[in-house]
N, C-alpha and C positions, 0 to 999 in steps of 0.2 A: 530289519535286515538280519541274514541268518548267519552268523559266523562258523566260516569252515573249518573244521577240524581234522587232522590228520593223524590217524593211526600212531604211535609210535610202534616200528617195527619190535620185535624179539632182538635180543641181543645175539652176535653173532660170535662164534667162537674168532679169533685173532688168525689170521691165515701166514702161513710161513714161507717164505719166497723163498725158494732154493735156486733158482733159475729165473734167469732175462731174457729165455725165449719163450715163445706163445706155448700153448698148451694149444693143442690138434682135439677139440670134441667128438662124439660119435661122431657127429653127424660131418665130420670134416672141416669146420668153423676155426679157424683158427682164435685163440683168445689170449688177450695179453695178460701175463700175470699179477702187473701190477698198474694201477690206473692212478694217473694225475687228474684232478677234477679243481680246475679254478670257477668257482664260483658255486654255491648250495642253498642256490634258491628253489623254487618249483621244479626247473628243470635239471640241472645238477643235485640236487640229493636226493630227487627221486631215480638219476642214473646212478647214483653213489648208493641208493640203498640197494637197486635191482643187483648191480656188480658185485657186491659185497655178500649178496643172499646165493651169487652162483659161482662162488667161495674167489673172486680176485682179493686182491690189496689192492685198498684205494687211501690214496692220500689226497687231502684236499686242503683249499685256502678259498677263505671267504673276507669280503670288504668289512666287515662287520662280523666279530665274534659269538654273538645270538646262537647258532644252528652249531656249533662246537660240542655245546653239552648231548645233545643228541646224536652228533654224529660218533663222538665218541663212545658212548655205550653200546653200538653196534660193531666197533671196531674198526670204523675209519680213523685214521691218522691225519690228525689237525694241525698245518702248520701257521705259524704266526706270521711269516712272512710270502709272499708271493716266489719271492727268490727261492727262501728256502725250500718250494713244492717243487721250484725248476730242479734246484741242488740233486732232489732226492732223486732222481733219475727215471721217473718212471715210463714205461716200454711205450704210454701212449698219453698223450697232455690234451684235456677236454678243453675247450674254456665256453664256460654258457655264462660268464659275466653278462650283463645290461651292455649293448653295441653300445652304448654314451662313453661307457668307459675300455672299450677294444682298443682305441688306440694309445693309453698310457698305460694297459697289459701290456700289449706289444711291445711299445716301446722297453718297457721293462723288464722282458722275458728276451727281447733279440741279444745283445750282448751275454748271455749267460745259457741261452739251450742250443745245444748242440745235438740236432737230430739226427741218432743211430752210433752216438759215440759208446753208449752204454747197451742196446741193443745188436746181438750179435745176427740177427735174424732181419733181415734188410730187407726181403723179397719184393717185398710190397712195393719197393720205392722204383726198384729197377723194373718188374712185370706186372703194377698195374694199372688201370686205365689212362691213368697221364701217361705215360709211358708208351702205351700202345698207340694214345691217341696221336702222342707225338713221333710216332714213326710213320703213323698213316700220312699225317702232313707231309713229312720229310721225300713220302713215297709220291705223292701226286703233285 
């Protein structure tokens, strides 16, 4: 059996948030500044390394502290707690946890987030596709 191995990226310089709204790319993309990422498994720290390489802040919380020392010498921010990643406010909350354990994130994450209390930049919520899809209904 071949065991896989993954690169450790380069380290990443620390990114400075001066702003909790999105950053507008060339290309029109709007991008959050700063990213919550619960969970840094396959799928979550390889999104936590790409974001971090195209300079967000990303703060992260994993079930298991293992992936901590790694993520920290790129510059992601390891919290200890679940709570504590909701605390920190950030513009968008990933969660790529294992589905076995979604419902006592959830559970753990609805009394304490508060979506768009820290973001001033709402757009999203009010013009897009839920949004639209739910005026189509309301129309027919």
């Amino acid at each position: 059996m071949v065991e896989a191995h993954t690169p450790t990226p380069p380290a990443a310089a620390p990114v400075e948030v001066t702003s909790t709204l999105p950053a507008i790319s060339a290309d029109g993309i709007e991008c959050p500044q700063h990213v919550g990422i619960v969970g840094l498994g396959l799928i979550g720290g390889s999104l936590a390394v790409r974001l971090r390489s195209a300079g967000c802040a990303v703060s992260a919380w994993n079930h298991r502290a293992h992936p901590y020392e790694t993520a920290a010498r790129i510059g992601i921010e390891c919290k200890d707690t679940l709570e504590e990643l909701v605390e920190a406010q950030p513009d968008v909350l990933v969660l790529c946890n294992p589905l076995v354990a979604m419902p006592k994130i959830l559970q753990t994450i609805k009394p304490i987030y508060r979506p768009g209390a820290h973001n001033a930049h709402r757009r999203g919520q009010r013009e897009g596709l839920g949004a639209r899809a739910g005026a189509r209904r309301r129309h027919h």
